[in-house]
C-alpha positions in Angstrom: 81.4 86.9 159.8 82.5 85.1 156.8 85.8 84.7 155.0 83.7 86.4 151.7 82.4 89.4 153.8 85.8 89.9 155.5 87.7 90.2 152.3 85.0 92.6 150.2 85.0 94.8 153.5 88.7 94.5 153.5 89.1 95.3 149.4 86.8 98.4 150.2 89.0 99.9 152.5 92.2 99.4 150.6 90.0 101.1 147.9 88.8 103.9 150.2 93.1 105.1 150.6 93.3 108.0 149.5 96.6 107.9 147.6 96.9 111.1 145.6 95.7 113.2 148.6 98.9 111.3 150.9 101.2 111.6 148.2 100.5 115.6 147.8 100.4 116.2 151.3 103.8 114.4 151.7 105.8 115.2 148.6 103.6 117.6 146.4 102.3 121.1 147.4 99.8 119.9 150.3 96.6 121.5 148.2 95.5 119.3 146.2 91.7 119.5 147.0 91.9 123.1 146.3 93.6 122.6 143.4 92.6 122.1 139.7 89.3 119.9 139.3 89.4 119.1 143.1 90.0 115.6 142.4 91.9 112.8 144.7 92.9 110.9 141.0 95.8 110.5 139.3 95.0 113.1 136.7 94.4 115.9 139.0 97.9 115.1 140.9 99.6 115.3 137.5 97.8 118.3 136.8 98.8 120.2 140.4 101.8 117.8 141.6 103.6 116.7 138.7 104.3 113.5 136.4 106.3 111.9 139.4 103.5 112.1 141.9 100.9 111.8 138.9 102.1 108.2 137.6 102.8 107.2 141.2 99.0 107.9 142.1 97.8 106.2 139.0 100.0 103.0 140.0 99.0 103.2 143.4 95.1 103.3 142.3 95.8 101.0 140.2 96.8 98.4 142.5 94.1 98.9 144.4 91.9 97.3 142.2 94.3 94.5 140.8 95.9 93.0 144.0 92.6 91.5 145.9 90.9 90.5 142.9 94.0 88.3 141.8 95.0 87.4 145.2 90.9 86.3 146.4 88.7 84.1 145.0 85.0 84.1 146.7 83.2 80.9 145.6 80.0 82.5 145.7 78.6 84.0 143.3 77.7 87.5 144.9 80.2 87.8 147.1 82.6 87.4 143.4 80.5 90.9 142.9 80.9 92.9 145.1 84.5 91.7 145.7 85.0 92.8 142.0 83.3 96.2 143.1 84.6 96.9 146.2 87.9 98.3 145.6 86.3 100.6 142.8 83.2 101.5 144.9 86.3 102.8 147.7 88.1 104.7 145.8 85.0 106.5 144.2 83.2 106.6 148.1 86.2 107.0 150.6 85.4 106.3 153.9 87.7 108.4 155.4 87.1 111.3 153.2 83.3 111.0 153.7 82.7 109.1 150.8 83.8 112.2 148.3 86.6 110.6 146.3 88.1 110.2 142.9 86.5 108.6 139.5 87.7 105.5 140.0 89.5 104.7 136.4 92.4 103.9 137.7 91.2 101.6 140.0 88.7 99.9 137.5 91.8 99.3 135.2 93.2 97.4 138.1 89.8 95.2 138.1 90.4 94.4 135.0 93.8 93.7 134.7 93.2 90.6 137.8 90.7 89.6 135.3 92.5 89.3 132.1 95.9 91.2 131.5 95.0 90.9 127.8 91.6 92.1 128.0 93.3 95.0 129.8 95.9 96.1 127.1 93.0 95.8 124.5 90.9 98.7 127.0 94.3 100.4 127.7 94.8 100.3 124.0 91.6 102.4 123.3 92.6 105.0 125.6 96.1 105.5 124.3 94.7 106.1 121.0 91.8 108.5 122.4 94.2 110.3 124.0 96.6 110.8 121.1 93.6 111.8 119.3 92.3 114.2 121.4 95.0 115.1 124.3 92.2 115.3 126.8 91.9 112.4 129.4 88.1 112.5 130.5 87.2 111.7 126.6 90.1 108.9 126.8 89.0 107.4 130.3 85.1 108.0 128.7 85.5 105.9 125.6 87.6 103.4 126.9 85.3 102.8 130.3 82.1 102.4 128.1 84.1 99.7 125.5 85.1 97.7 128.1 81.9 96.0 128.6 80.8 95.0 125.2 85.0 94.1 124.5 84.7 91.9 127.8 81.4 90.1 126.6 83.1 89.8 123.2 85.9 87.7 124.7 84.6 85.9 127.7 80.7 85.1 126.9 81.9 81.2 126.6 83.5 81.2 130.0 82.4 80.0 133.5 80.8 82.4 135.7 81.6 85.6 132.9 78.4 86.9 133.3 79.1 87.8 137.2 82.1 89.7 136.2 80.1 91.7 133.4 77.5 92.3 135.4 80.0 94.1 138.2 81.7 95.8 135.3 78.4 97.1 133.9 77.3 98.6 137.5 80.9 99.9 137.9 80.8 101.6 134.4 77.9 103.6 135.2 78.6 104.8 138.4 82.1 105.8 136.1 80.2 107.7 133.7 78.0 109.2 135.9 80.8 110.4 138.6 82.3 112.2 134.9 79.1 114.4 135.0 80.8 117.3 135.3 83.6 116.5 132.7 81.0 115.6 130.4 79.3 118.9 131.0 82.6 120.9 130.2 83.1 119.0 127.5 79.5 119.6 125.5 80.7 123.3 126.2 84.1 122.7 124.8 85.4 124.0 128.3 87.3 121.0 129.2 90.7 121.2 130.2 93.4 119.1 127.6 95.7 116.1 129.4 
């Protein structure tokens, strides 16, 4: 088996941890999957668990998707993919929860943080000001998920290899959006719940 293969199978585990569930079960109130939205993300745990356990999670996630991508560097092409996806892709499809986890923001900020910090605070940027518009973080995580991909083209379209890193961002994105189904359904009914 190669080094490439090793490491995205390796970044999909670290992804698949299910950090807000360990941290509830161990510090918070033990229910978190019967608790608000259900969720394993950071949102629900600050929702059901509190700030402390809330901003831990999100860190946590967070890392997930920033430490192998900034750490590994696949020289092929694909492998570069789907290392760039698997962290993401764990989180979102848990193995050990059988593949029913979180939405995977967290962890896609991580992504693109290893790829450019600045890029980052730029996408970071746009949800802080969502959010402050709004108070309601499925419309912040929404908005600022579907700008990153245009923003990222924007910036790196003259760079080596870019177009491998958009085109992971662009599959991760959807599967985003789509995993927000729900939120996006409450929120066309105005039932959606605020922070």
């Amino acid at each position: 088996m190669s080094k490439d293969i090793i490491c995205i199978i390796f970044a999909y585990l670290v992804g698949s941890i299910p950090f807000g569930l360990l941290l509830a079960n161990f510090f918070g109130n033990g229910m978190l999957r019967k608790s608000g939205s259900k969720n394993i993300g950071a949102t629900n745990v600050l929702r059901t668990q509190g700030k402390c356990l809330g901003l831990a999670t999100f860190l946590l996630d967070f890392l997930k998707g920033y430490v192998i991508l900034h750490y590994v560097h696949p020289a092929n092409e694909l492998a570069c993919i789907a290392l760039l996806m698997a962290p993401v892709l764990g989180h979102i499809f848990p193995l050990w929860l059988k593949f029913k986890g979180g939405k995977g923001v967290a962890s896609y900020f991580g992504v693109l943080c290893a790829l450019d910090a600045q890029f980052f605070f730029v996408v970071l940027f746009i949800w802080v000001v969502m959010f402050l518009i709004w108070k309601i973080s499925s419309i912040s995580s929404l908005v600022s998920i579907c700008m990153s991909c245009p923003f990222f083209y924007y910036l790196h379209h003259s760079h080596l290899h870019f177009i491998n890193h958009l085109c992971g961002l662009i599959i991760l994105s959807v599967i985003i959006v789509a995993r927000h189904h729900e939120n996006i359904k409450r929120l066309l009914q105005g039932k959606e719940l605020k922070a």
